[in-house]
GUTORKOL-725703 format. One line per 8 residues: their letters; for each residue x, y, z of N, C-alpha, C, O. Coordinates in steps of 0.001 Angstrom, whole numbers, plus 500000, padded with zeros to 6 digits. Example, Ala and Ser with C-alpha at 12.3 -4.5 7.8 and 13.67 -1.06 7.14 Angstrom:
// GUTORKOL-725703
as	513190 494310 507800 512300 495500 507800 513200 496700 507800 514236 496681 508465  512850 497750 507080 513670 498940 507140 512900 500030 507870 513409 501138 508039
//
This chain:
// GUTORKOL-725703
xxxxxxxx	500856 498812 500000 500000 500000 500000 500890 501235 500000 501470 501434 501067  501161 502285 498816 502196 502852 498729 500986 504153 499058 499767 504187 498895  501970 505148 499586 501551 506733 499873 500644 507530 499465 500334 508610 499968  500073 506873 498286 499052 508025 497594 497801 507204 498441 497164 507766 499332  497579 505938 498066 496446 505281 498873 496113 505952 499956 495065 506563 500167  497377 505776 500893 497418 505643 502379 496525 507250 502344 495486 507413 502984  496893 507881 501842 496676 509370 501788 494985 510334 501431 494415 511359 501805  494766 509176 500481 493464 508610 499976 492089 508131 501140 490947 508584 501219
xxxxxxxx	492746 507100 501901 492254 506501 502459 492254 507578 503677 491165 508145 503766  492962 507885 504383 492643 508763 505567 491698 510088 505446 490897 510457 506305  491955 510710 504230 490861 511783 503536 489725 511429 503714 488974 512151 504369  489159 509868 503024 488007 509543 502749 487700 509184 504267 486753 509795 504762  488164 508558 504819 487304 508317 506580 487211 509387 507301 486363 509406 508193  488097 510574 507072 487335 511629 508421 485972 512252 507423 485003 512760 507986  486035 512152 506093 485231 513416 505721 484242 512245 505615 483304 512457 506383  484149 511469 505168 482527 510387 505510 482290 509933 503873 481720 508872 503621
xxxxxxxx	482758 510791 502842 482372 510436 501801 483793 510710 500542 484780 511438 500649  483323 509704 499284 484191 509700 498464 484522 511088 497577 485601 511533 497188  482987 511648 497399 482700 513040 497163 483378 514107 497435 484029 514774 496630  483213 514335 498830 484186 515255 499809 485582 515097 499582 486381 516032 499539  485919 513625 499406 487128 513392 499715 488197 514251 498456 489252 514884 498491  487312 513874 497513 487732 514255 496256 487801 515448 495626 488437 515781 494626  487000 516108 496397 486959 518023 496398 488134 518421 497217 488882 519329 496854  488308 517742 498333 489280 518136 499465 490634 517215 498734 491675 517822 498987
xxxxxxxx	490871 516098 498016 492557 516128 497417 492496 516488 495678 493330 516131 494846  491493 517140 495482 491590 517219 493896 492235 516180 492706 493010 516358 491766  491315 514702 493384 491507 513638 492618 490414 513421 492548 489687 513662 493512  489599 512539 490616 488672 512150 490506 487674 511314 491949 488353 510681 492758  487005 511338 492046 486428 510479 493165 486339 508657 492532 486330 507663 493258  486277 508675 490856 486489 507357 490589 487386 506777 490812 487408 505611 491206  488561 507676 490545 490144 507233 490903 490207 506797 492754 490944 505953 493264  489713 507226 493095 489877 507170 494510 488674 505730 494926 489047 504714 495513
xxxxxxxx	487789 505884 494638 486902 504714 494525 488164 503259 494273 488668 502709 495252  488358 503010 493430 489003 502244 492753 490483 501965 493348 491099 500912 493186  490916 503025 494022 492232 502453 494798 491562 501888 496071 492083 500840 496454  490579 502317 496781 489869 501564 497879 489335 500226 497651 489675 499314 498404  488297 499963 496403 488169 498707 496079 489301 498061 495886 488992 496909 496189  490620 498050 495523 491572 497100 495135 492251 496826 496224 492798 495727 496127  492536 497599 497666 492853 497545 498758 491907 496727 499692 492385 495962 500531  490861 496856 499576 489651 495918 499803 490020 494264 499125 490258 493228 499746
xxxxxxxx	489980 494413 498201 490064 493120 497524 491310 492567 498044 491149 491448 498531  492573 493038 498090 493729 492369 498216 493988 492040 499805 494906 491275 500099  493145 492644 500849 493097 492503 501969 491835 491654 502355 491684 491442 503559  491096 491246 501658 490151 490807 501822 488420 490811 502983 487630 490031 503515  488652 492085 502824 487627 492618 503861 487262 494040 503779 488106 494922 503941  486424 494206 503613 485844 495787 503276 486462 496963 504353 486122 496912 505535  487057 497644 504041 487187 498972 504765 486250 500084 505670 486428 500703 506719  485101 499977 504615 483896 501243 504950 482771 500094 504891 483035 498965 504477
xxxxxxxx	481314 500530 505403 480310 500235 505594 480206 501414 504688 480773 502507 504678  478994 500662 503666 478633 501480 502518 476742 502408 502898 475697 501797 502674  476754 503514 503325 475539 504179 504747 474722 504557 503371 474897 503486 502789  474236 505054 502795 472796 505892 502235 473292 507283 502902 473043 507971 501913  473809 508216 503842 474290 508679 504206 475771 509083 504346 476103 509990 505108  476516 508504 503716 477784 508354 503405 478833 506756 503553 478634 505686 502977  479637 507020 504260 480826 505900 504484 481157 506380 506098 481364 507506 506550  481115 504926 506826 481327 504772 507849 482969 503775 508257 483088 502659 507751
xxxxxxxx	483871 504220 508989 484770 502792 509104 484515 501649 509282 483513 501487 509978  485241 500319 508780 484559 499586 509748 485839 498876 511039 486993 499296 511119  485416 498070 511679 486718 497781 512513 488086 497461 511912 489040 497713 512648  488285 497082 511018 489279 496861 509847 489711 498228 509490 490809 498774 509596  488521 498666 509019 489100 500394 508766 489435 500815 509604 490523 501256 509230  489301 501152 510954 489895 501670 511846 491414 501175 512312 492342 501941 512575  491459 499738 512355 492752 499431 512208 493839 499778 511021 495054 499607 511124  493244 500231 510030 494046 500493 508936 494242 502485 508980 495158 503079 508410
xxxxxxxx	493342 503029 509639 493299 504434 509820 494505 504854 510847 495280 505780 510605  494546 504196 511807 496240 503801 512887 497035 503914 511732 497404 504894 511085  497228 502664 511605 498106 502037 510407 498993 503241 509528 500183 503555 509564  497783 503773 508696 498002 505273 507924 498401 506148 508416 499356 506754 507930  497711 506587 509750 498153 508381 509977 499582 507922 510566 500485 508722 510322  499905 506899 511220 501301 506496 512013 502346 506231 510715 503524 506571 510824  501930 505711 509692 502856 505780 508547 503000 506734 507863 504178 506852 507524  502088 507818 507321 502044 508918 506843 503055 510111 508081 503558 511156 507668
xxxxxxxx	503108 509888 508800 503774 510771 510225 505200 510540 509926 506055 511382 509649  505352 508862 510059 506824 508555 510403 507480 508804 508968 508695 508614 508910  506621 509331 507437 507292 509489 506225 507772 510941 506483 508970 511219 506531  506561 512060 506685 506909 513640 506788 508146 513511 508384 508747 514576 508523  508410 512777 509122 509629 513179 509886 510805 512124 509483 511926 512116 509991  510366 511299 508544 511656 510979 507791 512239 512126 506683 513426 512445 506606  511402 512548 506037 511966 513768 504901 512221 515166 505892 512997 516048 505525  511581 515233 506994 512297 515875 507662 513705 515762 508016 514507 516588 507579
xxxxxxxx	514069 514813 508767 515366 514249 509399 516736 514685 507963 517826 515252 507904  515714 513938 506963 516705 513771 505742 517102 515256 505221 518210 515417 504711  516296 516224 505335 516358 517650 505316 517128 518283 506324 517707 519300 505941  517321 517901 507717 518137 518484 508559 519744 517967 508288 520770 518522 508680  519608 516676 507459 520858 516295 507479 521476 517503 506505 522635 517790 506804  520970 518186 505507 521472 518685 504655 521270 520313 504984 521254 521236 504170  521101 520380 506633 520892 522048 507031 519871 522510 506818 519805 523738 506878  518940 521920 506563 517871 523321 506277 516806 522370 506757 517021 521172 506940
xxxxxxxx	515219 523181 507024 514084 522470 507495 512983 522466 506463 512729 523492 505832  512358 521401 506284 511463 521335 505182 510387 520464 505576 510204 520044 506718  509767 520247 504677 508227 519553 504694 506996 520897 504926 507038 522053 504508  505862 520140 505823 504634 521059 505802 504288 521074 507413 504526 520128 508164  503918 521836 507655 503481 522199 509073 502214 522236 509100 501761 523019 508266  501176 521517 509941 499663 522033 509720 499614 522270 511501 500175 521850 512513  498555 523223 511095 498211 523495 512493 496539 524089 513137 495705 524706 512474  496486 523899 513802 494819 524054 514315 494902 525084 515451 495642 525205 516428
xxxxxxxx	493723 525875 514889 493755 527346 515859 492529 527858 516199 491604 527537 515453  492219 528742 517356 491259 529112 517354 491618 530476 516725 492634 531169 516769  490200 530636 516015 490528 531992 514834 490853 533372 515348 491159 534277 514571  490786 533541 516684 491446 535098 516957 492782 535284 516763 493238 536370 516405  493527 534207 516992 494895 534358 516769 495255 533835 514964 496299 533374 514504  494220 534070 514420 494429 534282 512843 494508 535818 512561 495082 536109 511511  494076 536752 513245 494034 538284 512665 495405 538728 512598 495759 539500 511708  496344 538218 513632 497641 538956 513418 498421 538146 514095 499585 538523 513963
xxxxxxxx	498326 537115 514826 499226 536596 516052 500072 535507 514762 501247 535603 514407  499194 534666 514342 499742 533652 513531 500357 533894 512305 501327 533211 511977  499810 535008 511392 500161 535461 510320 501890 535983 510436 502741 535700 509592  502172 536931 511895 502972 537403 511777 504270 536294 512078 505377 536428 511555  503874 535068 513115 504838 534252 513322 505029 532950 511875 506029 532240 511757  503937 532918 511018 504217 532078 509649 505679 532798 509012 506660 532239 508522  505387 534310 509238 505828 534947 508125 507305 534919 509050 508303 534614 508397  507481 535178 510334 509020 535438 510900 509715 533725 510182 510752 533653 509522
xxxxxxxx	508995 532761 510474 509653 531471 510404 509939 531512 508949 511095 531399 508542  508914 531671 508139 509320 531639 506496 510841 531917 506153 511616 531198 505521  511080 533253 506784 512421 534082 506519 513247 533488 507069 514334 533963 506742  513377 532537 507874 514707 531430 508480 514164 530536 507664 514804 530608 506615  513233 529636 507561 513073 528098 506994 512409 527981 505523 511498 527155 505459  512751 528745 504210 512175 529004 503277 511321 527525 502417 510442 527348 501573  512121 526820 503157 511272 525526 502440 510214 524442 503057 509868 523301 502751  509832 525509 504222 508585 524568 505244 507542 525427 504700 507737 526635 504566
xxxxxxxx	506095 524690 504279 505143 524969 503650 503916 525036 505450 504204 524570 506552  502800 525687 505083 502113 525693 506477 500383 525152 505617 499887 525226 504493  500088 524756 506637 498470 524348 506014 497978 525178 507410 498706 524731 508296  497166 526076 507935 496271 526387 508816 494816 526030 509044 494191 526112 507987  494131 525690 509993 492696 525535 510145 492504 526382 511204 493426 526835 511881  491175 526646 511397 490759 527173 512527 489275 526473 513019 488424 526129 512198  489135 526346 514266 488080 525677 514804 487571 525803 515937 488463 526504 516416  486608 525646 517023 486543 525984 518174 487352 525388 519153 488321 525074 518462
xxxxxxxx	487627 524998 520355 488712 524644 521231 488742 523048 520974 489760 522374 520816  487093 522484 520963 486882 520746 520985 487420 520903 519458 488271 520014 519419  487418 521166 518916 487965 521144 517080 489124 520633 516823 489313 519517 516339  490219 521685 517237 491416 521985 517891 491747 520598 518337 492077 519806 517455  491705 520163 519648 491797 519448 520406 492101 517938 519393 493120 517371 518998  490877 517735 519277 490525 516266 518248 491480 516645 517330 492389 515817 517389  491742 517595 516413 492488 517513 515274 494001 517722 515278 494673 518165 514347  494466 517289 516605 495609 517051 516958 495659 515949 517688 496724 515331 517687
xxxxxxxx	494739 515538 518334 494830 513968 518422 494523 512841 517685 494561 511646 517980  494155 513530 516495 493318 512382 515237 495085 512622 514499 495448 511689 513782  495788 513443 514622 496847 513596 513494 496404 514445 512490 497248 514447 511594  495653 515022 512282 495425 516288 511098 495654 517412 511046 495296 518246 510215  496749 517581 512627 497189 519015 513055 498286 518689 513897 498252 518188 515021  499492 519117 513052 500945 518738 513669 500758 519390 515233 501101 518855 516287  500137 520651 515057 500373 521598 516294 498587 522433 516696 497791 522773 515820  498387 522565 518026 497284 523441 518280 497440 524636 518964 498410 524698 519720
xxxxxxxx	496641 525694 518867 496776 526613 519772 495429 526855 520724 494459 527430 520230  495415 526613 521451 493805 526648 522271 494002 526882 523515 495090 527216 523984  492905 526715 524187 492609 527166 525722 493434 525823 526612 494038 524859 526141  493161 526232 528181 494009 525321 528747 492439 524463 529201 492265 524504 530418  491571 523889 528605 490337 523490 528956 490499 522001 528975 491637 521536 529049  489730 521426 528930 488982 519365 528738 490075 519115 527311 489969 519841 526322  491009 518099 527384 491627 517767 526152 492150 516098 525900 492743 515442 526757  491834 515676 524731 491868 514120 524731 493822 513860 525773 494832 514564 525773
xxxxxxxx	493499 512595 526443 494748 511955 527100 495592 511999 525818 496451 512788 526210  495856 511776 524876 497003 511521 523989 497495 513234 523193 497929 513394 522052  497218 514388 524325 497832 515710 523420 498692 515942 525335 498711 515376 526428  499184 517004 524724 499740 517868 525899 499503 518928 525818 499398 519373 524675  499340 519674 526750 499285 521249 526769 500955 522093 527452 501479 521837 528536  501352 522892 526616 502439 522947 526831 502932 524768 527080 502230 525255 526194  503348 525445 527438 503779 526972 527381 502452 527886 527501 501970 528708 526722  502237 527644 528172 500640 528543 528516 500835 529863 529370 501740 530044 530185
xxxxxxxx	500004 530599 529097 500163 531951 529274 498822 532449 529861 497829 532026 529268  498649 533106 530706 497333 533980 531039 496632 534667 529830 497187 535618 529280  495629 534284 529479 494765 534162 528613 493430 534910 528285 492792 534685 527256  492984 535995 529424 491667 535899 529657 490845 536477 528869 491137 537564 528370  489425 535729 528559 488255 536043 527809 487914 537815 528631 487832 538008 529844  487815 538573 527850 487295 540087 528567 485978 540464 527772 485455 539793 526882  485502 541827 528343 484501 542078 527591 484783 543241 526403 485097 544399 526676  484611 542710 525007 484748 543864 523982 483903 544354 523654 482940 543769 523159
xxxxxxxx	484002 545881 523859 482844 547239 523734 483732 547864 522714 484870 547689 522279  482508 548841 522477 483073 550154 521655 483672 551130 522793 483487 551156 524010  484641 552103 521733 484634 552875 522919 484036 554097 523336 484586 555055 523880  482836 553946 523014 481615 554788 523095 480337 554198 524348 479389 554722 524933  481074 552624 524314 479702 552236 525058 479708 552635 526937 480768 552965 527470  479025 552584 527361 478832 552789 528478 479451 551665 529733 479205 551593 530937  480166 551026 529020 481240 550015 529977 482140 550235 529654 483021 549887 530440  482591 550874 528457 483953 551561 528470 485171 551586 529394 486303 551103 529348
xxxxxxxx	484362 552476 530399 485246 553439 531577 485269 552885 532357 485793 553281 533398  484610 551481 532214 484836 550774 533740 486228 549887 533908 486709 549109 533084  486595 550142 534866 487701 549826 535320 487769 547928 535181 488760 547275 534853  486346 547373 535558 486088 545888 535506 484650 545960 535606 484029 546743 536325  483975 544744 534532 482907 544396 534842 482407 543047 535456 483364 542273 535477  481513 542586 535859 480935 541107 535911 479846 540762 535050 479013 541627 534778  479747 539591 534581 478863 539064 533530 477383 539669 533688 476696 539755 532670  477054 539937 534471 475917 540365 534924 475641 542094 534456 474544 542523 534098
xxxxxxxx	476561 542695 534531 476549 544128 534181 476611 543993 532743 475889 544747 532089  477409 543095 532087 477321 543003 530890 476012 542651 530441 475435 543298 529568  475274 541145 531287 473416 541091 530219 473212 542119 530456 472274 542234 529666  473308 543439 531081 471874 544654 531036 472047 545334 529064 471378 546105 528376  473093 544649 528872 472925 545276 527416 473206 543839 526093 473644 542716 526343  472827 544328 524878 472459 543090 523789 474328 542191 524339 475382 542657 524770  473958 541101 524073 475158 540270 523812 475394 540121 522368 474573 540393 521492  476774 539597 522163 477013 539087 520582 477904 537850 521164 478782 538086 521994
xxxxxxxx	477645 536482 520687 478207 535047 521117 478566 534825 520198 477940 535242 519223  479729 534073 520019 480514 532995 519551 479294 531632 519762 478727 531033 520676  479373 531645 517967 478429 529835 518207 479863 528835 518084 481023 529211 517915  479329 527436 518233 480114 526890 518554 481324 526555 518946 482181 526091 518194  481444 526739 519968 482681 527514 520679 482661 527223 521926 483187 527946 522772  481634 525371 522376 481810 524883 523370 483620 524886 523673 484575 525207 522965  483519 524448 524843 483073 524836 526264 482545 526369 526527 481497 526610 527126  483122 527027 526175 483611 528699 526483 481930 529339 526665 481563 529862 527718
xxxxxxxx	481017 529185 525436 480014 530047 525821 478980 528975 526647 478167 529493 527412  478988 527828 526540 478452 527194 527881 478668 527654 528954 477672 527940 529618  480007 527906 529547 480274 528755 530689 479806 530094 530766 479802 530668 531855  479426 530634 529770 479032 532226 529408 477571 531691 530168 477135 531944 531291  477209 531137 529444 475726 530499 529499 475122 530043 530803 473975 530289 531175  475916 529438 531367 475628 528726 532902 476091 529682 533693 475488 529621 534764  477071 530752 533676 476922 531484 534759 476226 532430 534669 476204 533201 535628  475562 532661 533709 474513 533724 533619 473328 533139 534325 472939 533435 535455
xxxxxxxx	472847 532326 533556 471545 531527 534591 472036 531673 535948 471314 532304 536720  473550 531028 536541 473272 531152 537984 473022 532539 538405 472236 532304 539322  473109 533491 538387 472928 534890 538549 471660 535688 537784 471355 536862 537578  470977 534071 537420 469223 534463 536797 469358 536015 535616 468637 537012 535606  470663 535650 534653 470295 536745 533959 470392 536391 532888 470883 535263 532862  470173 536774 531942 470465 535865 530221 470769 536922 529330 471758 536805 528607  470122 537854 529282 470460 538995 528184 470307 538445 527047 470437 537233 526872  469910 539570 525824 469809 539651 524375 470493 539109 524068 471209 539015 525065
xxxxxxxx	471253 538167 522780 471426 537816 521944 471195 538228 520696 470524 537509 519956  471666 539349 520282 471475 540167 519080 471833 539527 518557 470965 538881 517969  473417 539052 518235 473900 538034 516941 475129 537398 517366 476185 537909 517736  474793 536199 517244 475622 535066 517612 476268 534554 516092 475592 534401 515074  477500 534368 516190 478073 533876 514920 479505 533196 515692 479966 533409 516814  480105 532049 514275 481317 531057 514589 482427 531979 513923 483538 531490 513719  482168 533276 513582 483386 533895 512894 483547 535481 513430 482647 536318 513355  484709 535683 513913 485019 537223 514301 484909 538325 513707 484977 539430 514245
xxxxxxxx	484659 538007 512089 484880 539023 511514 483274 539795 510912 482907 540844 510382  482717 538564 511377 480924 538862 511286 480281 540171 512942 479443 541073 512960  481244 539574 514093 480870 540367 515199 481613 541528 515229 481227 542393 516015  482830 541804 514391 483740 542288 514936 482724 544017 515139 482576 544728 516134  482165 544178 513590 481311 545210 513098 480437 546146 514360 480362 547335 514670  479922 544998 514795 478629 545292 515682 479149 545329 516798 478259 545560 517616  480418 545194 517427 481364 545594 518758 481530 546881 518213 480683 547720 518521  482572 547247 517366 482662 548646 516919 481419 549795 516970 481653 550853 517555
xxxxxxxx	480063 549567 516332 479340 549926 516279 478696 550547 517676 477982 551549 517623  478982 549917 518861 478443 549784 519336 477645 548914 519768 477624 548878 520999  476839 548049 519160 475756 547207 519096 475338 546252 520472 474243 545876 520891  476632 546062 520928 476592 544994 521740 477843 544559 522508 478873 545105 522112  478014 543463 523792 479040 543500 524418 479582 542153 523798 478608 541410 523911  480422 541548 523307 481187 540084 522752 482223 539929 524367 482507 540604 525357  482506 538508 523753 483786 538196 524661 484773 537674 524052 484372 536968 523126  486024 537702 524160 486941 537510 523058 488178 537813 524280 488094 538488 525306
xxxxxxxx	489397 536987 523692 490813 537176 524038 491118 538697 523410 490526 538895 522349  491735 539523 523769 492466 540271 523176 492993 540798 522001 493249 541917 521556  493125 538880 521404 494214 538782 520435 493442 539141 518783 494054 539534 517790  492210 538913 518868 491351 539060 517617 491127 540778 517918 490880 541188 516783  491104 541403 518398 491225 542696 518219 492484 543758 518794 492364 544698 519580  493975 543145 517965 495229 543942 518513 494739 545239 517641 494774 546279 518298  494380 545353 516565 494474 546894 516021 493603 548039 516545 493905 549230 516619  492511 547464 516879 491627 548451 517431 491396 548738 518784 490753 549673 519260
xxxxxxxx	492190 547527 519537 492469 548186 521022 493918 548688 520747 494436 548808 521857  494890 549068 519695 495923 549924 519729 495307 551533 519082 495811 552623 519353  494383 551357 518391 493573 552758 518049 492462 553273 519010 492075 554440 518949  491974 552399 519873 491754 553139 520778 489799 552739 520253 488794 553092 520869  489868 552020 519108 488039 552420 519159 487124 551220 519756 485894 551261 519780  488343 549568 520490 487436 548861 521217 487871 549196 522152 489029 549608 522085  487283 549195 523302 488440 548559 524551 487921 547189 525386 486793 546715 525522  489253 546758 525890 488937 545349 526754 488494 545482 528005 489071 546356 528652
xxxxxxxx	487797 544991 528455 487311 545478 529839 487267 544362 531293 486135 543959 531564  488416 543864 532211 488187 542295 532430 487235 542513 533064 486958 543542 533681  486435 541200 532928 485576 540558 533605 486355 539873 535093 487457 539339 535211  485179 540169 536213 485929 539345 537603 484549 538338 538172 483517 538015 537584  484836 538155 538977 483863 537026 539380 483366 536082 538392 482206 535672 538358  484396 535722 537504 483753 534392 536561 485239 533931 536215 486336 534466 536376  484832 532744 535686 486268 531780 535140 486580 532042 533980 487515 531359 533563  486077 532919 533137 486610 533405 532119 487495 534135 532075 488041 534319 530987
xxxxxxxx	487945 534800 533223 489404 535486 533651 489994 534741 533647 491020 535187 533132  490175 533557 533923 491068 532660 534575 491935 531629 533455 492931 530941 533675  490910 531864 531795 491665 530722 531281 493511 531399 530810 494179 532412 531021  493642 530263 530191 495195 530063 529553 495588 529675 528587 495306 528526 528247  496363 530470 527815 496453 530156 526169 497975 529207 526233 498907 529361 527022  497831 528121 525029 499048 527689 524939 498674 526745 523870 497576 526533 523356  500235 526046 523578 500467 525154 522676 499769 523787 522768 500202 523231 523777  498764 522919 522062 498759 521313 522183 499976 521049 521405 500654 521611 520546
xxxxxxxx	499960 519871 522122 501027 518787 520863 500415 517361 521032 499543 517227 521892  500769 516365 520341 500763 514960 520928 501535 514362 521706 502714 514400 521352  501335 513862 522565 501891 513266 523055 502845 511698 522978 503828 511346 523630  502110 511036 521955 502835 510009 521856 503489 509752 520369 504299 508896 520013  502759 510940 519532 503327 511029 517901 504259 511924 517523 503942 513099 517340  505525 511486 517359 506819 512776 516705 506524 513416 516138 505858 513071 515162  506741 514404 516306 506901 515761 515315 507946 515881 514566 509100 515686 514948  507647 516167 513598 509006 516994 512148 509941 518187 513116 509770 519161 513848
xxxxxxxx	511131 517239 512469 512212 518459 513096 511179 520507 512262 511465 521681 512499  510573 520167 511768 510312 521778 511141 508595 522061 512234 508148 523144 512612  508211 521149 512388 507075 521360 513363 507851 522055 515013 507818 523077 515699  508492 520705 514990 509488 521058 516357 509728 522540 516281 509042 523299 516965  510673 522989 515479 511296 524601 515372 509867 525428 515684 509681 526263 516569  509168 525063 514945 507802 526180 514824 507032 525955 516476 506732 526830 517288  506888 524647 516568 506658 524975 518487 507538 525949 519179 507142 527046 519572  508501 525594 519284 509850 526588 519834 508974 527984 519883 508348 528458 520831
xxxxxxxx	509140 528484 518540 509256 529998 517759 507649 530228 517997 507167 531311 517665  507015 529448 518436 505104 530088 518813 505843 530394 520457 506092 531569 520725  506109 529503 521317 506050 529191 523060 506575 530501 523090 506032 531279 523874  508094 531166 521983 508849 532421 522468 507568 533788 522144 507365 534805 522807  506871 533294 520861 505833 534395 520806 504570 534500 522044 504051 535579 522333  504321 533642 522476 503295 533913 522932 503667 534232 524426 502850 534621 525260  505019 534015 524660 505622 534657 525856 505366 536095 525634 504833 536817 526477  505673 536394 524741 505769 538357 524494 504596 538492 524465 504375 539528 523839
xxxxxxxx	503458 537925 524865 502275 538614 524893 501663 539060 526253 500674 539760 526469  502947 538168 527515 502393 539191 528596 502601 540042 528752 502118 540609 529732  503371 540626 527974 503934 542410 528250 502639 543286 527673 502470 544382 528207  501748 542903 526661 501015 544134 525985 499963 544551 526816 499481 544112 527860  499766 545361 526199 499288 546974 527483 498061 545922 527708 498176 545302 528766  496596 545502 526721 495903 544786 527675 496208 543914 528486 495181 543734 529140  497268 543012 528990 497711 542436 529712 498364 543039 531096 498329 542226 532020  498783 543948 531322 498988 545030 532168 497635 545636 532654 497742 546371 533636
xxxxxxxx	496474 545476 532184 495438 546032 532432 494867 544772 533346 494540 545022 534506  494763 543626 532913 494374 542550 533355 495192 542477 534335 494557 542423 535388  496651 542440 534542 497313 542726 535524 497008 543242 537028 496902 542815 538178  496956 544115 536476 496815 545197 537405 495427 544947 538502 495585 544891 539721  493967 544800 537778 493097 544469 538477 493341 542991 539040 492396 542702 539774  494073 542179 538974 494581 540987 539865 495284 541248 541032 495293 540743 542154  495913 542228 540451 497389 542711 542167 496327 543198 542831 496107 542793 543973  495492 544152 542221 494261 544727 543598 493839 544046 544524 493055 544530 545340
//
């Protein structure tokens, strides 16, 4: 079973269908059909349960899905290795993020590493924290960046940093000037939520009920750049790290405001890895070169702000 299969075959079991699979590696879906049937045949036992609903593994497939992502791994840190022998770092880096640290955090550290390692390629995703999580323990994400929350036994959480969810206003709104709010001062005005984005707005969610308050829900969305508008505007209070709005809390038109009496102060940003699957000497470097970035993020002024109301 040589590399393109193997490659084939792991595509087609997370996405459920031959269809998908084939949009997502830009190979015919017959072609891909047809390397599965002949792998089938020569192994003698079907791979997938054939659903009306798509393709399911079957126990065979799952043993052969091991099989793959552990062989597909140990090839990209063999052409790694073979690349360090000759000085330089190569292959592809993928990595799984939650999307605030797509506006500027990640972009700017792709681009520092590019300029030392010109021949490591990056694949990015972004997803909510459970996203994240799984797609570094399934193998579809060399590296994660997420909360310090619930995470499968086979990742680690590694270089974590004070993190905290605050409240983003305009700086027009009437929480502005407050020095700190609690979730509760925040329902007296519309909310804007992050959908799927368990754990995080469950906790939004349950400590509001305990404090019997719920507030509006003007507009809930899975993307920052849909709320970002209606924070600016005014519209409403969001909750967000910092990191999805560095430009406009450096211009002055959001500001962060911490929240106290809830655990959303409290989380912690940092690196997953796996735990029991090697990394590419070029993954390796790029862990390094995130742990030193995201160190420099306790110095910025919202972090000093958050600071500060802790020493109180």
């Amino acid at each position: 079973m040589h590399a393109a299969f193997l490659r084939y075959f792991t595509v087609v079991a997370r996405a459920g269908s031959i269809r998908a699979a084939s949009e997502q590696l830009h190979v015919a879906a017959s072609a891909i059909s047809r390397q599965i049937q002949k792998v089938e045949d020569e192994l003698g036992t079907p791979l997938f349960e054939r659903l009306p609903g798509g393709l399911r593994l079957t126990q065979a497939g799952k043993t052969l899905l091991t099989h793959a992502d552990q062989t597909l791994n140990d090839f990209e840190v063999l052409k790694g290795e073979l690349g360090a022998l000759r000085g330089e770092k190569t292959g592809t880096v993928s990595i799984a993020s939650l999307d605030s640290l797509l506006v500027s955090f990640l972009p700017e550290q792709v681009g520092l590493f590019h300029k030392t390692h010109p021949k490591v390629d990056f694949r990015v995703r972004t997803g909510a924290h459970g996203t994240v999580t799984t797609m570094v323990a399934e193998g579809e994400a060399d590296l994660g960046i997420t909360f310090s929350l619930a995470r499968p036994e086979d990742t680690e959480f590694i270089s974590p940093i004070p993190m905290p969810l605050m409240a983003m206003v305009a700086a027009g709104h009437p929480l502005a000037e407050r020095r700190s709010v609690t979730l509760s001062d925040c329902a007296r005005y519309n909310l804007l939520l992050q959908l799927d984005t368990a754990p995080i707005r469950s906790l939004i969610e349950m400590e509001l009920s305990v404090l019997k308050r719920t507030g509006r829900v003007l507009a809930a969305s899975n993307n920052l750049m849909m709320l970002k508008p209606l924070i600016l505007d005014g519209d409403g209070v969001a909750f967000y790290t910092p990191l999805g709005m560095v430009r406009e809390l450096a211009e002055g038109s959001i500001v962060a405001v911490p929240l106290e009496g809830t655990r959303l102060g409290g989380l912690e940003l940092g690196l997953l890895v796996p735990r029991r699957r090697k990394l590419t000497p070029a993954a390796e470097a790029l862990a390094a070169q995130l742990a030193e970035g995201l160190e420099t993020l306790r110095d910025a002024p919202w972090m000093r702000k958050f600071n500060a109301l802790e020493g109180a």
